[in-house]
PDB file of N, CA, C and O in Angstrom:
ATOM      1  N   UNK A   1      11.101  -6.334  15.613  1.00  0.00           N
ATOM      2  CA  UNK A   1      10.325  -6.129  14.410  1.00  0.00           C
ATOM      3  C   UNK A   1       9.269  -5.067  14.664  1.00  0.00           C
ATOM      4  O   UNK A   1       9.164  -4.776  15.855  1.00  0.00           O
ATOM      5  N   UNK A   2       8.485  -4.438  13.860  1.00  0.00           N
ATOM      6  CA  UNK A   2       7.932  -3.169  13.864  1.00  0.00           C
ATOM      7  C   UNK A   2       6.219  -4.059  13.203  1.00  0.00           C
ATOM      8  O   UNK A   2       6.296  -4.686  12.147  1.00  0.00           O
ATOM      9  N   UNK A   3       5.614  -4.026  13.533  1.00  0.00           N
ATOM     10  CA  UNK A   3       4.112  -3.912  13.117  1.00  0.00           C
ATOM     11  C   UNK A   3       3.855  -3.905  12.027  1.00  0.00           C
ATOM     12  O   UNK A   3       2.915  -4.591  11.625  1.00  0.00           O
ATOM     13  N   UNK A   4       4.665  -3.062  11.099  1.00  0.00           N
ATOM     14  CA  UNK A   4       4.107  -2.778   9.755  1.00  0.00           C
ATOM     15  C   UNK A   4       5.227  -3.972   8.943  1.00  0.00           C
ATOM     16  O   UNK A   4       5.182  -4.539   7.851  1.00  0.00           O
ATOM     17  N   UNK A   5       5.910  -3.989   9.751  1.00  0.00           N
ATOM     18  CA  UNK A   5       6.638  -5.301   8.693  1.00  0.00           C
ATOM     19  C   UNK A   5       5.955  -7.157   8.404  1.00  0.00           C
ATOM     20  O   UNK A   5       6.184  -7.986   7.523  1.00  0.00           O
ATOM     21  N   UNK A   6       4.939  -7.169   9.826  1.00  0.00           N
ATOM     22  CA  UNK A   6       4.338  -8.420  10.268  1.00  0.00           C
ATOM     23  C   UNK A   6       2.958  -8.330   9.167  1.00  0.00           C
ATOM     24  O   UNK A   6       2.569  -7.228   8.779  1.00  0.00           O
ATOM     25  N   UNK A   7       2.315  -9.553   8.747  1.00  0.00           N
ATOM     26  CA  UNK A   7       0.819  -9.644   8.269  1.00  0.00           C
ATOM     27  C   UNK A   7       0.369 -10.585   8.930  1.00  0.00           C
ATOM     28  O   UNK A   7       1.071 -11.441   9.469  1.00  0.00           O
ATOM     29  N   UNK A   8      -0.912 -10.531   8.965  1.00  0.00           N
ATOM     30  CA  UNK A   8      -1.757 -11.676  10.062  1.00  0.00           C
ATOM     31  C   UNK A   8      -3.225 -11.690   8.811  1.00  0.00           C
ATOM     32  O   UNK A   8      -4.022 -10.808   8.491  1.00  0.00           O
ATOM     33  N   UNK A   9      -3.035 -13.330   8.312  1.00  0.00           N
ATOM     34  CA  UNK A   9      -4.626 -13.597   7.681  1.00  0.00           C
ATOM     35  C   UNK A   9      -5.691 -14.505   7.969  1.00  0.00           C
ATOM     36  O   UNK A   9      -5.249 -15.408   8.680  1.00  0.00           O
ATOM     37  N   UNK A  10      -7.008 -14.663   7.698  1.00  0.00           N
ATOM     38  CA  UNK A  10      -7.154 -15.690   7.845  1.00  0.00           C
ATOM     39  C   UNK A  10      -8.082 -15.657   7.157  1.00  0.00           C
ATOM     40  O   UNK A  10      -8.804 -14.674   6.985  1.00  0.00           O
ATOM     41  N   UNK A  11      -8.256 -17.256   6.419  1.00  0.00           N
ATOM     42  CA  UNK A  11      -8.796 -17.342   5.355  1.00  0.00           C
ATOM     43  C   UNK A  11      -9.686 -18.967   5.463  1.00  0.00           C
ATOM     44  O   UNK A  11      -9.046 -20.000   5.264  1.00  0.00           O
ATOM     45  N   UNK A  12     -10.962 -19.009   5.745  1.00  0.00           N
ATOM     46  CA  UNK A  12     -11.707 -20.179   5.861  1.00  0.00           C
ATOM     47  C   UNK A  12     -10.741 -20.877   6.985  1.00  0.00           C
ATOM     48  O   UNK A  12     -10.169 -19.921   7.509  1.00  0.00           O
ATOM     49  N   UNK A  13     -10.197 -22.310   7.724  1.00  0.00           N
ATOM     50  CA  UNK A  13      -9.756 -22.267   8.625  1.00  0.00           C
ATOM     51  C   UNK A  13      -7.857 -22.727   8.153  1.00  0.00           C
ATOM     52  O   UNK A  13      -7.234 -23.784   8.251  1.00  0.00           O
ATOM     53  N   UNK A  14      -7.483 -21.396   7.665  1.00  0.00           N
ATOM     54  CA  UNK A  14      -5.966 -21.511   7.637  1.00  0.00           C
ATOM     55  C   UNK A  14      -5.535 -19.633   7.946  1.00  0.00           C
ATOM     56  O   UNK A  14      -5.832 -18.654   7.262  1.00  0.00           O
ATOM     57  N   UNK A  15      -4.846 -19.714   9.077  1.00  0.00           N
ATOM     58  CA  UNK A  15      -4.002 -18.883  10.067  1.00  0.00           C
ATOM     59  C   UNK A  15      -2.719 -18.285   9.145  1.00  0.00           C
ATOM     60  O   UNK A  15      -1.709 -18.970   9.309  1.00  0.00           O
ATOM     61  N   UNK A  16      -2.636 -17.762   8.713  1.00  0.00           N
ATOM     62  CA  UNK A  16      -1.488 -17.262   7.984  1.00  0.00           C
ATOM     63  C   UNK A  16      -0.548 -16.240   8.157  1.00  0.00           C
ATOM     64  O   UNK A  16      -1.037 -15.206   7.701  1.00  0.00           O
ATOM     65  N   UNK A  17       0.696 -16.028   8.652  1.00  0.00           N
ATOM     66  CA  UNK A  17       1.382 -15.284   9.382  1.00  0.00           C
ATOM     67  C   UNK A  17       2.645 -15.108   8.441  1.00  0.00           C
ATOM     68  O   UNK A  17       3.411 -16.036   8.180  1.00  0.00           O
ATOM     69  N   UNK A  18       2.819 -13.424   7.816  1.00  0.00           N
ATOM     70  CA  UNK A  18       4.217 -13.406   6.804  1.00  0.00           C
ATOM     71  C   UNK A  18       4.799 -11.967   7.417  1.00  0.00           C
ATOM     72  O   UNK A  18       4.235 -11.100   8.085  1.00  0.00           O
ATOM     73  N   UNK A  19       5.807 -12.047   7.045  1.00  0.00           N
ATOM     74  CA  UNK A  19       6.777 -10.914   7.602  1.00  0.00           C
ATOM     75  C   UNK A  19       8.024 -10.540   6.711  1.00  0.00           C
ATOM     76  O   UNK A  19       8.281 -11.277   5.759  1.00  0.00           O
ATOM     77  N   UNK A  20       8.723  -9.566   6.932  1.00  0.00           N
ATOM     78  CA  UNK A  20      10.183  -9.778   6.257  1.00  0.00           C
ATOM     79  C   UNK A  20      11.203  -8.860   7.851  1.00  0.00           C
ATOM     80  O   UNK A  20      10.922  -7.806   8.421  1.00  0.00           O
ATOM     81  N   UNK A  21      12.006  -9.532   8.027  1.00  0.00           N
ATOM     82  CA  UNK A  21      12.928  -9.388   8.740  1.00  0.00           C
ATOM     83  C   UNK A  21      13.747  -8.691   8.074  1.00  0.00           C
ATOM     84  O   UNK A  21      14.273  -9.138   7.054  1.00  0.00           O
ATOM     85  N   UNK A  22      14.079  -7.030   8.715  1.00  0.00           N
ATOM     86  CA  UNK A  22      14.744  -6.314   7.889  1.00  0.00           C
ATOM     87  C   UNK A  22      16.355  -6.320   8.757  1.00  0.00           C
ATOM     88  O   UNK A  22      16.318  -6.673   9.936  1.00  0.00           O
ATOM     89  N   UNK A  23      17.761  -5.919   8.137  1.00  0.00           N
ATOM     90  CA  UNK A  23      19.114  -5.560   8.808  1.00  0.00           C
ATOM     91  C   UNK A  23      18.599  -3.867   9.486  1.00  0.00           C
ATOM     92  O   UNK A  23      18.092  -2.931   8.868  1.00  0.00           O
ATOM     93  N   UNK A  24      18.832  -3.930  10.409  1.00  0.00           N
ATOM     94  CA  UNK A  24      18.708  -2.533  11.123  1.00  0.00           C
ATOM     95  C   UNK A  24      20.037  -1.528  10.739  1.00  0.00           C
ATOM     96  O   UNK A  24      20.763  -2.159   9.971  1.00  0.00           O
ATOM     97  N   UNK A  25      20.380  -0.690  10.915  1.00  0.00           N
ATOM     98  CA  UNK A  25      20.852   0.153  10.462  1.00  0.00           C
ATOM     99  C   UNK A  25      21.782   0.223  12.488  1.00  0.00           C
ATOM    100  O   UNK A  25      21.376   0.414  13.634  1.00  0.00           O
ATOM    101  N   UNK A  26      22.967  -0.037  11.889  1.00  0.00           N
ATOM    102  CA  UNK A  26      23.770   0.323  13.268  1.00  0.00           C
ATOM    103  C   UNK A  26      25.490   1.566  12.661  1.00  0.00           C
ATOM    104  O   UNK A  26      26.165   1.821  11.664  1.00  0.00           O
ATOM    105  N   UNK A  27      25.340   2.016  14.537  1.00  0.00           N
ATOM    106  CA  UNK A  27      26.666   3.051  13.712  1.00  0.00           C
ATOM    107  C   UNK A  27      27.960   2.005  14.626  1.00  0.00           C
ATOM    108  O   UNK A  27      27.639   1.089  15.383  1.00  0.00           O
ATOM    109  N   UNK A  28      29.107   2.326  14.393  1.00  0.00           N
ATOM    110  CA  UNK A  28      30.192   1.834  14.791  1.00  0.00           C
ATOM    111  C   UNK A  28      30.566   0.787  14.126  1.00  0.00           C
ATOM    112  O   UNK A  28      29.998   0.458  13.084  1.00  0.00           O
ATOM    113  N   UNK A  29      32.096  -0.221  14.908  1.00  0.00           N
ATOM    114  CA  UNK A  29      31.876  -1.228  14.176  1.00  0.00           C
ATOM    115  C   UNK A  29      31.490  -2.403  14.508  1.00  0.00           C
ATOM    116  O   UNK A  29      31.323  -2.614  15.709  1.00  0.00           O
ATOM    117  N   UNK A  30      31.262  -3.400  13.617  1.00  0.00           N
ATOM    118  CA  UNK A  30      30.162  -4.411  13.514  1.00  0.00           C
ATOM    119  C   UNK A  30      31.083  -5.435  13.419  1.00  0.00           C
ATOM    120  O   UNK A  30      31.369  -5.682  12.248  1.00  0.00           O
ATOM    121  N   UNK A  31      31.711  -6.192  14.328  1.00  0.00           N
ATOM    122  CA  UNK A  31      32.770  -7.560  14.505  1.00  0.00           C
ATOM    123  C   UNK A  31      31.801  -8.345  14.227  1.00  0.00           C
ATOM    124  O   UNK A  31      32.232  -8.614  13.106  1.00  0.00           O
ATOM    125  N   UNK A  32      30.690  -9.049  14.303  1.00  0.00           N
ATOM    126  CA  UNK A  32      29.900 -10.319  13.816  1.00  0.00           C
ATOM    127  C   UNK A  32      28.053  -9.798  14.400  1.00  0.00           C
ATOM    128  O   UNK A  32      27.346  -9.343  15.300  1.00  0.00           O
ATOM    129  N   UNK A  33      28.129 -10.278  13.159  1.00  0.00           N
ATOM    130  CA  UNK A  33      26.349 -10.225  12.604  1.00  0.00           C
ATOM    131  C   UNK A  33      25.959 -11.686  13.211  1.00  0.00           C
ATOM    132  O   UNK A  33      26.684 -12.652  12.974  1.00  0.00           O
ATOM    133  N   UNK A  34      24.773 -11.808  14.012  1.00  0.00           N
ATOM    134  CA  UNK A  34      24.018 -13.425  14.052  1.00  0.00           C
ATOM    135  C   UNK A  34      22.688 -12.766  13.597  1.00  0.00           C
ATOM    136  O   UNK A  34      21.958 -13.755  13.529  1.00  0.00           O
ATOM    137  N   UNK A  35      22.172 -12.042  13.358  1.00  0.00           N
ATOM    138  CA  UNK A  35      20.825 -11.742  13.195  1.00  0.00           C
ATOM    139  C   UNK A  35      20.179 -12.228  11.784  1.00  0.00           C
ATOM    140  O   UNK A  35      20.417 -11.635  10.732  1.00  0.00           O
ATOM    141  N   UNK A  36      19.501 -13.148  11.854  1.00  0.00           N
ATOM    142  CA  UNK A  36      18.569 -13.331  10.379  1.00  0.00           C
ATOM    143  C   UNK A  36      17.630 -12.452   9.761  1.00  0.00           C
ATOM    144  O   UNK A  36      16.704 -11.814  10.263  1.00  0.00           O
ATOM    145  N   UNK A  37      18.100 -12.543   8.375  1.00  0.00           N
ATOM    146  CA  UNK A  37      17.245 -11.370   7.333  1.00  0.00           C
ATOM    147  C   UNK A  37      16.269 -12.055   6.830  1.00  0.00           C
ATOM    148  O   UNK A  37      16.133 -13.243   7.124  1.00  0.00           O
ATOM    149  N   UNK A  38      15.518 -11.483   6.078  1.00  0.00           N
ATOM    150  CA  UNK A  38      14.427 -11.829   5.031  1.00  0.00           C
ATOM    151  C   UNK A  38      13.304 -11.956   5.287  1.00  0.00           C
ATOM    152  O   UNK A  38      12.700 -11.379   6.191  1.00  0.00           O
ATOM    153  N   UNK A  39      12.712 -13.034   4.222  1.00  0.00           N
ATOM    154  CA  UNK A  39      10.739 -13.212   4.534  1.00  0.00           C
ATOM    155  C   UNK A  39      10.916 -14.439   5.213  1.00  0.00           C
ATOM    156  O   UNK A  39      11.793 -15.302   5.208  1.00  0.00           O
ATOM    157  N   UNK A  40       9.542 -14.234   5.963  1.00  0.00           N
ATOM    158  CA  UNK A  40       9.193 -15.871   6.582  1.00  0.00           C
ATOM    159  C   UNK A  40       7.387 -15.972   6.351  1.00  0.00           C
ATOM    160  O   UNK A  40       6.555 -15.120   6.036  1.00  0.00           O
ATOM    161  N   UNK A  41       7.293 -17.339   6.654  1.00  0.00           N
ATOM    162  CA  UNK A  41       5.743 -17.161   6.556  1.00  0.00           C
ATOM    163  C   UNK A  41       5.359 -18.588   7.671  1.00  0.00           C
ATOM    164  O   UNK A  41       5.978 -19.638   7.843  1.00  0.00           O
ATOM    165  N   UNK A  42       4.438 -18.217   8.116  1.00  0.00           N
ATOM    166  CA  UNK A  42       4.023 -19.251   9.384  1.00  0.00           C
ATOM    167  C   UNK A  42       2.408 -19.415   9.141  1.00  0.00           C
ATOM    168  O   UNK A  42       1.550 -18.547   9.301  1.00  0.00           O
ATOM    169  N   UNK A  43       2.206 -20.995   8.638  1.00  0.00           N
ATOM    170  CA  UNK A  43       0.858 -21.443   8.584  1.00  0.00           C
ATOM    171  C   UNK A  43       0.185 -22.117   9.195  1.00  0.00           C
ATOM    172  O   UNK A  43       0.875 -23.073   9.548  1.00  0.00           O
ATOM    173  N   UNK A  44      -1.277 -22.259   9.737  1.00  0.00           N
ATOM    174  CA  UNK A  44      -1.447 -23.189  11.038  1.00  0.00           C
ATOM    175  C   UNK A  44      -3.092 -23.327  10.983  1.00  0.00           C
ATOM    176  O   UNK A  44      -3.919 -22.592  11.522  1.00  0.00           O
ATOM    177  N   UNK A  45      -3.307 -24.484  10.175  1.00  0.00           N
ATOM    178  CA  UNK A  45      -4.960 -25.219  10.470  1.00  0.00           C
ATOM    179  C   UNK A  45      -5.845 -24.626  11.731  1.00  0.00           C
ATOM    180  O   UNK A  45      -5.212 -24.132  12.664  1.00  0.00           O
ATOM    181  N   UNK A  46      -6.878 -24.647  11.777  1.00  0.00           N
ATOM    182  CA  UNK A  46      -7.560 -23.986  12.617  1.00  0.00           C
ATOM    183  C   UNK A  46      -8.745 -25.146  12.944  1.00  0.00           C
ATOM    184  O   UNK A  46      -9.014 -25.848  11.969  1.00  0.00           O
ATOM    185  N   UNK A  47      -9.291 -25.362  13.857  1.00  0.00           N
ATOM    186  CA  UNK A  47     -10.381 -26.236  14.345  1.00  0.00           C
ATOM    187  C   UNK A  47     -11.674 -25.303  13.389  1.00  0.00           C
ATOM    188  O   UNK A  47     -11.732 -24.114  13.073  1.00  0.00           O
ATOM    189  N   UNK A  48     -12.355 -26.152  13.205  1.00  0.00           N
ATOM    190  CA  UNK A  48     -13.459 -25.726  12.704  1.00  0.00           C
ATOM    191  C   UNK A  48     -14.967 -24.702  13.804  1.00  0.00           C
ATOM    192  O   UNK A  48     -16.013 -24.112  13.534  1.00  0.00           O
ATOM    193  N   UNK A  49     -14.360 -24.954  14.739  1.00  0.00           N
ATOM    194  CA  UNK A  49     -15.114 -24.035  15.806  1.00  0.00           C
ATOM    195  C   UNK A  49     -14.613 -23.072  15.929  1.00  0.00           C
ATOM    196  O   UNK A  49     -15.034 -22.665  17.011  1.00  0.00           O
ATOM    197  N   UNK A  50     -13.865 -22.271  15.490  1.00  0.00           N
ATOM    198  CA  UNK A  50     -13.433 -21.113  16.195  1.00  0.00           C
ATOM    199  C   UNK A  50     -13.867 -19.603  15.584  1.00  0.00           C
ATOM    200  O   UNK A  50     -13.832 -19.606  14.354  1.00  0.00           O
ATOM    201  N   UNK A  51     -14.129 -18.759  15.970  1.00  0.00           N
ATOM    202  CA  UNK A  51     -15.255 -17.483  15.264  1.00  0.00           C
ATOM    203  C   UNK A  51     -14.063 -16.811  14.604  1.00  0.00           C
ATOM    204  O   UNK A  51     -13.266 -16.459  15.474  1.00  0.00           O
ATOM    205  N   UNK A  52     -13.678 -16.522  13.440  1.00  0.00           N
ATOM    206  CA  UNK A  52     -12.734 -15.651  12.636  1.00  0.00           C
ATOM    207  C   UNK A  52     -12.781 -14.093  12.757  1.00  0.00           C
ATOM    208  O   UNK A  52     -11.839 -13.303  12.696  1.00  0.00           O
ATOM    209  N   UNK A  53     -14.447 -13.785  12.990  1.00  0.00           N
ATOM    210  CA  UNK A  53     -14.548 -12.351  12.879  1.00  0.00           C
ATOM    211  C   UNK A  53     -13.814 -11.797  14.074  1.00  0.00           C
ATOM    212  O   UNK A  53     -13.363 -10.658  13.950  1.00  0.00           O
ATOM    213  N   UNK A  54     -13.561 -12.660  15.619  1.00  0.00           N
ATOM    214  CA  UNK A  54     -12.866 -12.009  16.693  1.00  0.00           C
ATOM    215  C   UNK A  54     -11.568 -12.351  16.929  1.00  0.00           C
ATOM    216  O   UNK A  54     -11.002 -12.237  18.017  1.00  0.00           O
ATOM    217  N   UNK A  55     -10.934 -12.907  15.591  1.00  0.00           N
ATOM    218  CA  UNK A  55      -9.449 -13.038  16.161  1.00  0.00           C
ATOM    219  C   UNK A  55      -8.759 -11.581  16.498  1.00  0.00           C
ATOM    220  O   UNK A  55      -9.185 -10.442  16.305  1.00  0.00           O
ATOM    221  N   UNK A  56      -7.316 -12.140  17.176  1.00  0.00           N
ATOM    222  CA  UNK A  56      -7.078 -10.214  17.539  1.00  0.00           C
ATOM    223  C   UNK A  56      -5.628 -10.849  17.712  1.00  0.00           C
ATOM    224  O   UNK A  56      -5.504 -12.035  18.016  1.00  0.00           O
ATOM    225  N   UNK A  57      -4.647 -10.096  17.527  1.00  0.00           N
ATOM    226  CA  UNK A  57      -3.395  -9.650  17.437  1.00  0.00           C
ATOM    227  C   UNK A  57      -2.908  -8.627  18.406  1.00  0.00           C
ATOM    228  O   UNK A  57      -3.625  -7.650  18.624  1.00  0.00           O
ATOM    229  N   UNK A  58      -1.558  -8.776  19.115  1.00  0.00           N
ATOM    230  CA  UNK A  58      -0.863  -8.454  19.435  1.00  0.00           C
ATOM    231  C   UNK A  58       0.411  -8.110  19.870  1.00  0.00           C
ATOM    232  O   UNK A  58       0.891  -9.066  20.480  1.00  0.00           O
ATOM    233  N   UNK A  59       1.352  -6.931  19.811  1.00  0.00           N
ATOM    234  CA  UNK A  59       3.008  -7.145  19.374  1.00  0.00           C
ATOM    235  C   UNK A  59       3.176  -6.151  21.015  1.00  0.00           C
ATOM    236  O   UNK A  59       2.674  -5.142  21.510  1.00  0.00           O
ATOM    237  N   UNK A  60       4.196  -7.189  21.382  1.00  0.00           N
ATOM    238  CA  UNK A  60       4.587  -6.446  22.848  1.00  0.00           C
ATOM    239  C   UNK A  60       6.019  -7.310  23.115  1.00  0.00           C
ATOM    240  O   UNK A  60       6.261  -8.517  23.136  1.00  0.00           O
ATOM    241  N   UNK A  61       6.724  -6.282  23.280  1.00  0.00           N
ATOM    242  CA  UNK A  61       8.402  -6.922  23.998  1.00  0.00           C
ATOM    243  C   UNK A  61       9.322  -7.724  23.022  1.00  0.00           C
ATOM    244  O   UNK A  61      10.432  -8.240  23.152  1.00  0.00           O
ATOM    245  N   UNK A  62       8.377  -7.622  21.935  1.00  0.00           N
ATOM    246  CA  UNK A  62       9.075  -8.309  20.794  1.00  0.00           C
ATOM    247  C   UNK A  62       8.614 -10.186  20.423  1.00  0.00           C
ATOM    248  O   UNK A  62       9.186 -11.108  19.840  1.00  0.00           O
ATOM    249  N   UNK A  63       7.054  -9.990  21.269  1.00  0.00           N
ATOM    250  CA  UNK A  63       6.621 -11.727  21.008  1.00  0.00           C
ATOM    251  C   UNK A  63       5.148 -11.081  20.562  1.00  0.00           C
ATOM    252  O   UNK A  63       4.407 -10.234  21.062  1.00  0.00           O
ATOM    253  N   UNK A  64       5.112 -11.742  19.609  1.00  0.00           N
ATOM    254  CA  UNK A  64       3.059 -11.634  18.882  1.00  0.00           C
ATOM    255  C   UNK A  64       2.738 -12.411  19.512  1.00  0.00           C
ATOM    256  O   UNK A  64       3.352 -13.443  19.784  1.00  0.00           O
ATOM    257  N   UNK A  65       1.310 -11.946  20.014  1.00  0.00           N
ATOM    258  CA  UNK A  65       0.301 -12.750  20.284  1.00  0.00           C
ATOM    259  C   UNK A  65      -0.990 -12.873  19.294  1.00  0.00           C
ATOM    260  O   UNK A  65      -1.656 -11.920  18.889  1.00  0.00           O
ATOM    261  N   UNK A  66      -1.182 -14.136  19.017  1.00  0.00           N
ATOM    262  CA  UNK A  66      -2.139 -14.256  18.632  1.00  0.00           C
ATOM    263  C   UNK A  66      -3.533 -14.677  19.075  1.00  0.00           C
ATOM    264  O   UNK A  66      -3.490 -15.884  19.308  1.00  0.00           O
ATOM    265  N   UNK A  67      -4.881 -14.136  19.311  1.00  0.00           N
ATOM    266  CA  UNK A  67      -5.876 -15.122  20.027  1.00  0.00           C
ATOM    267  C   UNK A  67      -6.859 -15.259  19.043  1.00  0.00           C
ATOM    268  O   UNK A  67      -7.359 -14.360  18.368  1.00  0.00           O
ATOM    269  N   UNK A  68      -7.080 -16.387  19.017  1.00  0.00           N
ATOM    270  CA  UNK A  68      -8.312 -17.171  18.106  1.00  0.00           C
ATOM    271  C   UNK A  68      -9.218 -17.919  18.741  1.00  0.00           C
ATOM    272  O   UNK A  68      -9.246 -19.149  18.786  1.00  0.00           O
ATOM    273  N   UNK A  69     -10.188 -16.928  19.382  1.00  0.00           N
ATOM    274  CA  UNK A  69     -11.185 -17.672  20.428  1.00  0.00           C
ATOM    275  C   UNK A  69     -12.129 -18.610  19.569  1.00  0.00           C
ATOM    276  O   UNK A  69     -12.225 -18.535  18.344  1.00  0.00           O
ATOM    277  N   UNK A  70     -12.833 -19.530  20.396  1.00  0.00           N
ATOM    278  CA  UNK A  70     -13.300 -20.762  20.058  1.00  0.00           C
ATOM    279  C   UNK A  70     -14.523 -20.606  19.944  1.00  0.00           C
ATOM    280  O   UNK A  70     -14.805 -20.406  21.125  1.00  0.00           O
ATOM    281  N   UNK A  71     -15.989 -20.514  19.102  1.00  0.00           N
ATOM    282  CA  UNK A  71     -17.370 -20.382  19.243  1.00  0.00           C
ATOM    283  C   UNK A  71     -17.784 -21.405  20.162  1.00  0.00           C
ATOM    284  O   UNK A  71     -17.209 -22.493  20.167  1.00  0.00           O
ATOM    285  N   UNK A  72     -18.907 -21.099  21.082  1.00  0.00           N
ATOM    286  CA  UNK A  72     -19.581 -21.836  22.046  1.00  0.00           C
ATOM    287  C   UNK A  72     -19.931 -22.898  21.774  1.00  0.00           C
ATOM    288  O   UNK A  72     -20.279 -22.961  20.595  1.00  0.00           O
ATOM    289  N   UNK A  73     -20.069 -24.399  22.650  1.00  0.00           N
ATOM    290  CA  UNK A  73     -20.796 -25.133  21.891  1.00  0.00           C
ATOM    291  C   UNK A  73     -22.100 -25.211  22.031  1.00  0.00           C
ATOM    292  O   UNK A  73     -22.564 -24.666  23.032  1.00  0.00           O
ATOM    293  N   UNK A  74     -22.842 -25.752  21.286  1.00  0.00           N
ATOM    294  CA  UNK A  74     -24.310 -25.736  21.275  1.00  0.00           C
ATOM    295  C   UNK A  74     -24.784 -26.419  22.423  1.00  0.00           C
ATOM    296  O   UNK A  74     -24.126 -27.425  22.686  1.00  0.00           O
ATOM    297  N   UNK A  75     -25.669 -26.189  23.136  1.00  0.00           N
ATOM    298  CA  UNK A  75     -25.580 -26.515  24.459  1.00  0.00           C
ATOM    299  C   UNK A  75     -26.964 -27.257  23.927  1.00  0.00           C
ATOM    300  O   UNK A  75     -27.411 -26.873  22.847  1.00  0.00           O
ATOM    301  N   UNK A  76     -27.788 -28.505  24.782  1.00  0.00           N
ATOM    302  CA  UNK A  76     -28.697 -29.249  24.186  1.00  0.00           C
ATOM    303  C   UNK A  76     -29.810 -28.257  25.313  1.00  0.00           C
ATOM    304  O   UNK A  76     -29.356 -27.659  26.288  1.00  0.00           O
ATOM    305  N   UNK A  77     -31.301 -28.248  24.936  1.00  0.00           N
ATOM    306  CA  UNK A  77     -32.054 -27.448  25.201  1.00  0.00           C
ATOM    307  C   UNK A  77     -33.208 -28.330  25.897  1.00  0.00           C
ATOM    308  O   UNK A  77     -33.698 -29.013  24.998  1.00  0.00           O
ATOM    309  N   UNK A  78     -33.812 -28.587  27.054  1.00  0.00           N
ATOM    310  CA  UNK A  78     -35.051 -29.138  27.249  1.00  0.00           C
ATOM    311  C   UNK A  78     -36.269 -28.382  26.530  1.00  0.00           C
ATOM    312  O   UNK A  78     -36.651 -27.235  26.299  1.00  0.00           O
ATOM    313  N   UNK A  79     -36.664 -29.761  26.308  1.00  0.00           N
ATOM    314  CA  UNK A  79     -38.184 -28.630  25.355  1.00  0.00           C
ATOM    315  C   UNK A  79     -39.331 -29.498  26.508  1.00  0.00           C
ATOM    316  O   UNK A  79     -39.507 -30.668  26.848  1.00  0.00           O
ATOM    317  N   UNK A  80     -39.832 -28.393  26.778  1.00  0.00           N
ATOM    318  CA  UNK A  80     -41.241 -29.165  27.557  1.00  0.00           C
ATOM    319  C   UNK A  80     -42.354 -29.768  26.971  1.00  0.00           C
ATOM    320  O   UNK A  80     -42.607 -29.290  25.866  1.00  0.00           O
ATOM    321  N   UNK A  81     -43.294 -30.881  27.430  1.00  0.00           N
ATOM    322  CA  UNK A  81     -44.006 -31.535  26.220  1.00  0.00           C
ATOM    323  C   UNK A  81     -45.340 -30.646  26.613  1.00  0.00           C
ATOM    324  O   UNK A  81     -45.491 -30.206  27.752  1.00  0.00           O
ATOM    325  N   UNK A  82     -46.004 -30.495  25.871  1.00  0.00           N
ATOM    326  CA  UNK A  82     -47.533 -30.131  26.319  1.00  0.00           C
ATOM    327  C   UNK A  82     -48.660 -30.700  26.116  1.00  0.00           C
ATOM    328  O   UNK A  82     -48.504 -31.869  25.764  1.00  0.00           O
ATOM    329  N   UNK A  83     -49.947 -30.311  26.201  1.00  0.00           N
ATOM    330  CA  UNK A  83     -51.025 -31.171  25.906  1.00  0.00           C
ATOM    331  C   UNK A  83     -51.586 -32.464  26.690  1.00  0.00           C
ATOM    332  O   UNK A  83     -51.379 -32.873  27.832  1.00  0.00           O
ATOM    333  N   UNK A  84     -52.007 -32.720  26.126  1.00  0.00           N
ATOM    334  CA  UNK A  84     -52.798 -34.336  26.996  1.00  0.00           C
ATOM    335  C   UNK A  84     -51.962 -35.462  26.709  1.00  0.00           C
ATOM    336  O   UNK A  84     -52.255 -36.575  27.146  1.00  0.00           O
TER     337      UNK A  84
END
């Protein structure tokens, strides 16, 4: 698949992944087709921690990657007391 055929969204915490699988164009002859055509779409809940603005995408060897890193957790803070 080619890049421009793939979409990657995300929208409050739902992951949304659509594509269309196109027939490639071959010369000679063609004894049997297994290859699947068309649209697909792949949806996937998201934890409520995770930062949207740094998700990131990537297409290599013919597998996407997707990374949807996780925001830090709030770490608890000593507060020092003062006074008398």
């Amino acid at each position: 698949m080619k890049r421009d055929d793939i979409d990657i969204e995300i929208s409050g915490r739902e992951l949304r992944i659509t594509g269309d699988l196109k027939e490639r164009e071959r010369e000679g002859v063609l004894r049997r087709s297994t290859r699947r055509t068309g649209h697909f779409e792949y949806r996937a809940h998201l934890p409520s921690d995770v930062r949207p603005d740094d998700v990131s995408a990537g297409l290599g060897d013919g597998v996407l990657t997707v990374t949807v890193p996780k925001a830090q957790a709030v770490k608890p803070r000593h507060i020092e007391i003062t006074g008398t």
